[in-house]
C-alpha positions as CSV (number, residue, x, y, z in Angstrom):
1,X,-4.3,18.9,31.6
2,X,-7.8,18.5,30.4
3,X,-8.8,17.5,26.5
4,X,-9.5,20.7,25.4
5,X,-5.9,21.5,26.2
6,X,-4.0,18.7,24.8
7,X,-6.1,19.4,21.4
8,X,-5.4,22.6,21.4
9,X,-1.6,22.0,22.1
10,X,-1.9,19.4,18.9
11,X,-3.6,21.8,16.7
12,X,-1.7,24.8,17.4
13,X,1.4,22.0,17.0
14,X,0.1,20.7,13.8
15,X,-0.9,24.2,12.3
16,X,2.6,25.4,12.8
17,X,4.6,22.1,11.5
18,X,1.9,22.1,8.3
19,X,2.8,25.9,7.4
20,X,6.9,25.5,7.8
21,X,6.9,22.0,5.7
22,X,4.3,22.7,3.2
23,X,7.4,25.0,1.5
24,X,9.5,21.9,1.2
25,X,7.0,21.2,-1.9
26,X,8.7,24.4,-3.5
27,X,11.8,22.6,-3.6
28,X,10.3,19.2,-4.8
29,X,8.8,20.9,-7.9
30,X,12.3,22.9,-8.9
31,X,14.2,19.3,-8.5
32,X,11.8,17.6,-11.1
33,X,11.4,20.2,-13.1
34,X,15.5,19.8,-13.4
35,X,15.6,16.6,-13.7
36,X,13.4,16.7,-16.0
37,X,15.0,19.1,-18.3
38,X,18.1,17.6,-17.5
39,X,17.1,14.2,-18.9
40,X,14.7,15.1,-21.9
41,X,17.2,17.9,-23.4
42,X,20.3,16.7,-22.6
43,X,19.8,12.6,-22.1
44,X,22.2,12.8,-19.3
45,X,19.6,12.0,-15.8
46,X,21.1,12.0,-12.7
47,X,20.6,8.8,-10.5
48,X,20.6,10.6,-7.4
49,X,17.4,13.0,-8.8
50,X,14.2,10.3,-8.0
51,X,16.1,9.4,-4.5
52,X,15.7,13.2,-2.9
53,X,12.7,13.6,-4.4
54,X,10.9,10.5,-3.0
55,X,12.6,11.2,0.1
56,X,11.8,15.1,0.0
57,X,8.0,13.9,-0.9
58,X,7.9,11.3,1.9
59,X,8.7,14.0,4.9
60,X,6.5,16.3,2.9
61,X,4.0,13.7,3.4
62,X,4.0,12.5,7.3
63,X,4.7,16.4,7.8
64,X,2.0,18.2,6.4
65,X,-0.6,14.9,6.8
66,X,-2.0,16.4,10.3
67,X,-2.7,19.7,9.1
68,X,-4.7,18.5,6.1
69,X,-6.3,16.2,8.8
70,X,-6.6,19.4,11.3
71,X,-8.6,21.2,8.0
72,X,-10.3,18.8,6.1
73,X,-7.7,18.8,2.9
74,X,-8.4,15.2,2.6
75,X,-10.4,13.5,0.0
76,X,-13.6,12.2,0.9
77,X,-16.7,10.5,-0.7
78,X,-19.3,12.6,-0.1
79,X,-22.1,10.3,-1.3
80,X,-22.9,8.7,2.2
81,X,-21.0,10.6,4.8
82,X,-22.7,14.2,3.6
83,X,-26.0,12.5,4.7
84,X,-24.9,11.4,8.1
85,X,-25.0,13.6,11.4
86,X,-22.6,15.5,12.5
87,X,-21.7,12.8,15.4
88,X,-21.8,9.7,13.2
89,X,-19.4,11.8,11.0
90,X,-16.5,12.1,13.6
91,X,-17.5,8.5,14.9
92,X,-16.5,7.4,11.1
93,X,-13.4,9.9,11.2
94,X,-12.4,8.2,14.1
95,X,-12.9,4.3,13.2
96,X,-11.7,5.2,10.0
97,X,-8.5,7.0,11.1
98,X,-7.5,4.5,13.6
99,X,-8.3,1.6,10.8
100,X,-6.3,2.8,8.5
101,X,-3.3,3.8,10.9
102,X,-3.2,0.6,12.4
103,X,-3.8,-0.8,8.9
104,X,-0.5,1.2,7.5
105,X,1.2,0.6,10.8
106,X,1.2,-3.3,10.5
107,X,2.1,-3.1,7.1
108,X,5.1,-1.4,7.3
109,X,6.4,-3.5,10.7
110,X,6.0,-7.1,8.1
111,X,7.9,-5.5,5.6
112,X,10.4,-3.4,7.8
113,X,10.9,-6.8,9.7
114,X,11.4,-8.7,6.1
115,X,13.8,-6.4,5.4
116,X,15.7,-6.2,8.6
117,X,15.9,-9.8,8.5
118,X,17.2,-9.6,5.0
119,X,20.0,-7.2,5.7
């Protein structure tokens, strides 16, 4: 399998996943838009209502994070990288990707550890 391949494999992977969960933000929006009603007209919220939407959010999230990657949805400061070539771009995509994975990464082993430990 060359690297074209395997890319392609991941794109055509990552377009499909980003279309089917990018709907689970439809549900998200009706479920605060509830609770939200809920609690400022009738001052009865529901406990359970920040739970599924944090949870709904979070595989919204790691779901539909590739295919903003895969079409340049994500934010970026434009100041200094608009200047730079087209290779020194994707070499600071790629340092800054893996950074910041690994970055995340460690950071959530120490605390999932703390907490393991604690429970």
């Amino acid at each position: 399998m060359t690297m074209q391949t395997f890319t392609g494999f991941c794109d055509r992977v990552s377009e499909w996943v980003g279309q089917k969960f990018a709907w689970v933000a439809v549900p998200i929006t009706v479920l605060i838009v509830y609770e939200v009603i809920w609690r400022r007209v009738f001052h009865d919220p529901h406990l359970w209502a920040f739970e599924v939407t944090t949870l709904l959010y979070s595989i919204h999230f790691m779901m539909v994070g590739a295919y903003g990657l895969l079409h340049n949805f994500h934010v970026n400061i434009d100041l200094i990288y608009s200047c730079l070539s087209r290779r020194w771009q994707a070499g600071f995509d790629v340092v800054n990707y893996f950074l910041f994975f690994f970055l995340y990464f460690l950071i959530f082993l120490i605390a999932g550890i703390d907490l393991g430990v604690d429970s």
